[in-house]
C-alpha positions as semicolon CSV with decimal commas, in nm:
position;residue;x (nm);y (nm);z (nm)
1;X;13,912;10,405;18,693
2;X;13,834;10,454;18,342
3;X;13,641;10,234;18,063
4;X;13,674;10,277;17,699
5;X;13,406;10,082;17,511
6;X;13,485;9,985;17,145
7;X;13,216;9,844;16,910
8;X;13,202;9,543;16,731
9;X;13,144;9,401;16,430
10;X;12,838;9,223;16,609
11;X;12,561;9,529;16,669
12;X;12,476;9,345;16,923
13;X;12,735;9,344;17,149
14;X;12,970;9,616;17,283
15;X;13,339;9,577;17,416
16;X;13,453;9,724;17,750
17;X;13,791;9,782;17,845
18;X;13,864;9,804;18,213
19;X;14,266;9,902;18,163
20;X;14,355;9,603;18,344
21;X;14,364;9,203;18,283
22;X;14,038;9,051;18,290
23;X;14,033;8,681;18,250
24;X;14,335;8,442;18,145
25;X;14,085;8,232;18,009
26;X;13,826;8,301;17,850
27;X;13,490;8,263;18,003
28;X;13,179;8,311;17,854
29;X;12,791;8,339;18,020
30;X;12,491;8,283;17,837
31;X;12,240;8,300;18,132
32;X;12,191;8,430;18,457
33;X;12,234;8,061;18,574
34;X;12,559;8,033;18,413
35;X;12,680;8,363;18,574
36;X;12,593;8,246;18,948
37;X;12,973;8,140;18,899
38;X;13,088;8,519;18,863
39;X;13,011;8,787;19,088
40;X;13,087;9,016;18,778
41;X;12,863;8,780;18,551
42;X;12,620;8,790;18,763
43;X;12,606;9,168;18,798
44;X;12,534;9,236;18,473
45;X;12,253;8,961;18,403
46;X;12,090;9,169;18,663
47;X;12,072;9,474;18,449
48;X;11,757;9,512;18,212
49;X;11,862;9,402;17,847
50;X;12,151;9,186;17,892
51;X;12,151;8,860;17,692
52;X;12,557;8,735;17,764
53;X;12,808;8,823;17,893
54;X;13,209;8,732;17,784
55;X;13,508;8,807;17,933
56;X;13,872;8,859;17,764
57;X;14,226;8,858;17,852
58;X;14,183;9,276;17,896
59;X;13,799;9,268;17,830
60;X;13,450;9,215;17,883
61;X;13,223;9,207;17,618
62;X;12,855;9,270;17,673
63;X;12,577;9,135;17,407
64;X;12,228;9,282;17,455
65;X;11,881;9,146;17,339
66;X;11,831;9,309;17,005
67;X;11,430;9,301;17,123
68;X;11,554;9,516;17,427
69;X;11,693;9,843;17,535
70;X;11,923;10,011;17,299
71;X;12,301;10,060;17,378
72;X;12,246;10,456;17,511
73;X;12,008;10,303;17,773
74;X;12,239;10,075;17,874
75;X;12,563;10,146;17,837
76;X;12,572;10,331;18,218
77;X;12,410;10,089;18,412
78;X;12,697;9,829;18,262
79;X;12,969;10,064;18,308
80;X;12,891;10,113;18,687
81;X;12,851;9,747;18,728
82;X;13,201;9,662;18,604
83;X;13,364;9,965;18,770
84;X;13,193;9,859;19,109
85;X;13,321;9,467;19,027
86;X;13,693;9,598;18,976
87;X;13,706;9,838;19,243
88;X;13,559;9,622;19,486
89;X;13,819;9,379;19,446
90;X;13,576;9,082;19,451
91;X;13,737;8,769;19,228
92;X;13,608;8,754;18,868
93;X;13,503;8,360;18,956
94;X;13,377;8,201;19,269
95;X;13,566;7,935;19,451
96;X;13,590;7,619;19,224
97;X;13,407;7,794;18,923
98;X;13,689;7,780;18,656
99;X;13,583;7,506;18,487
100;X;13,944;7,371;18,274
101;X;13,883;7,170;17,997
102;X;13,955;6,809;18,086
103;X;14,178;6,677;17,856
104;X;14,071;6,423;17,588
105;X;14,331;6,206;17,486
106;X;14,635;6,321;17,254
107;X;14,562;6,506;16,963
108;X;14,679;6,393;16,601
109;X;14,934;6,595;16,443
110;X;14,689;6,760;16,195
111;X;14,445;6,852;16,497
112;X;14,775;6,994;16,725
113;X;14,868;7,207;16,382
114;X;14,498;7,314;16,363
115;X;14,468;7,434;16,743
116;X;14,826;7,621;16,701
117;X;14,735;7,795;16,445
118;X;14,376;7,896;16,571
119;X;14,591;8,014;16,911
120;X;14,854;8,170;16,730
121;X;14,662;8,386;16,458
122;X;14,333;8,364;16,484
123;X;14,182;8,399;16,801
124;X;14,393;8,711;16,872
125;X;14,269;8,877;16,560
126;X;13,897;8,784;16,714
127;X;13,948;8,895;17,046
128;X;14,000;9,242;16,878
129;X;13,650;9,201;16,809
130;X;13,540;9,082;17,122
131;X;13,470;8,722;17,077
132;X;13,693;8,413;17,072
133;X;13,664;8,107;16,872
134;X;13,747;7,754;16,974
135;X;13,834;7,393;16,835
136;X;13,546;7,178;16,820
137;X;13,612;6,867;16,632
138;X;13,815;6,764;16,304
139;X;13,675;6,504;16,085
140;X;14,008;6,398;15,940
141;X;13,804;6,145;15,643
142;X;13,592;6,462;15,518
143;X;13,857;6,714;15,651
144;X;13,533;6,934;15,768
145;X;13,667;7,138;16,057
146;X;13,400;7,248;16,316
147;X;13,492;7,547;16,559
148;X;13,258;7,740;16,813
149;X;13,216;8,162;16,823
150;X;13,186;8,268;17,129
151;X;13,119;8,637;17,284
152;X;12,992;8,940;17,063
153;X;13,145;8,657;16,759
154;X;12,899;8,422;16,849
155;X;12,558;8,623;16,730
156;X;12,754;8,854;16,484
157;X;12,568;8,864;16,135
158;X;12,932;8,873;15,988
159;X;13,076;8,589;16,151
160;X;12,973;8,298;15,865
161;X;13,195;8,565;15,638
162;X;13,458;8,573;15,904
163;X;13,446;8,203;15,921
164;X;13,469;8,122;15,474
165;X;13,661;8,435;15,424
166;X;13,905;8,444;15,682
167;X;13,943;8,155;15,903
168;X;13,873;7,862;15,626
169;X;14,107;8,039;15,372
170;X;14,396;8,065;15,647
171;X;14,299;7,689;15,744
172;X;14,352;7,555;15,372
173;X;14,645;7,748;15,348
174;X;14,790;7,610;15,646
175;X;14,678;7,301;15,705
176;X;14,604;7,159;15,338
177;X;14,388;6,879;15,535
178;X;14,089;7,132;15,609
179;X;13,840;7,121;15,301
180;X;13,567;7,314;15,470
181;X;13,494;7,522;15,788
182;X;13,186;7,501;15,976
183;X;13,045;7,712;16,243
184;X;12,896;7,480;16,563
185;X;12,608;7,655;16,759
């Protein structure tokens, strides 16, 4: 089995790519708790320096404590520990661990445009980075739109640019309802 590893905008984090499918929904880990629900997740919180963990469609992405070890130190330790993961054969999620989104209600048209659109063009064009980025909430009176970064996205010192340049310019274009974009932590 071989792993390529890409960077990302986020210096932070690094992308792995197993050659295979990963996740068909994205799941992200922020702490070692959290990861008790992936044998994969859980893995890599073991390893010194490791601060989350996200997996892709064809990808994991890794994002390190910037007060930590440095990617060269790491980098092996994380590449056996996903090679080990995929070889064994062991599920990516325990039994009952995929926690779907329950759904809340219908959406208005301009939120059902909004999430299309994210699905559509944006969050692919993030997941080349190694991060995803989600619907939060739409104030339709103030037409503020709030969406959530997740992965090596989520601590990237580019990702308020990503978020005015890219994402609220598309939105406004798109979906003339959207004054302003907002990043939720």
């Amino acid at each position: 089995m071989f792993i390529q590893t890409e960077p990302t905008p986020n210096p932070n984090a690094l992308k792995f790519l197993p050659g295979r499918d990963v996740s068909a929904e994205p799941r992200e880990f922020l702490t070692i708790d959290e990861a008790a629900a992936s044998p994969l997740a859980e893995s890599l919180f073991q390893l010194e320096g490791v601060a989350g963990v996200f997996f892709g469609s064809d990808y994991v992405s890794v994002t390190r404590d910037p007060a930590g070890l440095d990617w060269p130190q790491m980098k092996a330790p994380i590449l056996a520990a996903i090679m080990d993961h995929f070889v064994s054969g062991a599920p990516l999620l325990r039994g009952g661990a995929f926690d779907s989104v329950s759904p809340d209600g219908e959406d208005s048209e301009i939120v059902a445009e909004i999430k299309q659109l994210l699905d559509s063009r944006i969050r692919p064009a993030v997941a080349q980075d190694g991060g995803d980025i989600l619907f939060d909430t739409f104030d339709e009176e103030t037409g503020v739109l709030s969406l959530r970064m997740r992965g090596a996205c989520a601590g990237c010192p580019s990702s308020s640019a990503t978020l005015k340049a890219g994402v609220e310019q598309m939105m406004k274009h798109y979906v003339p309802e959207v004054t302003r974009v907002e990043q939720v932590i």
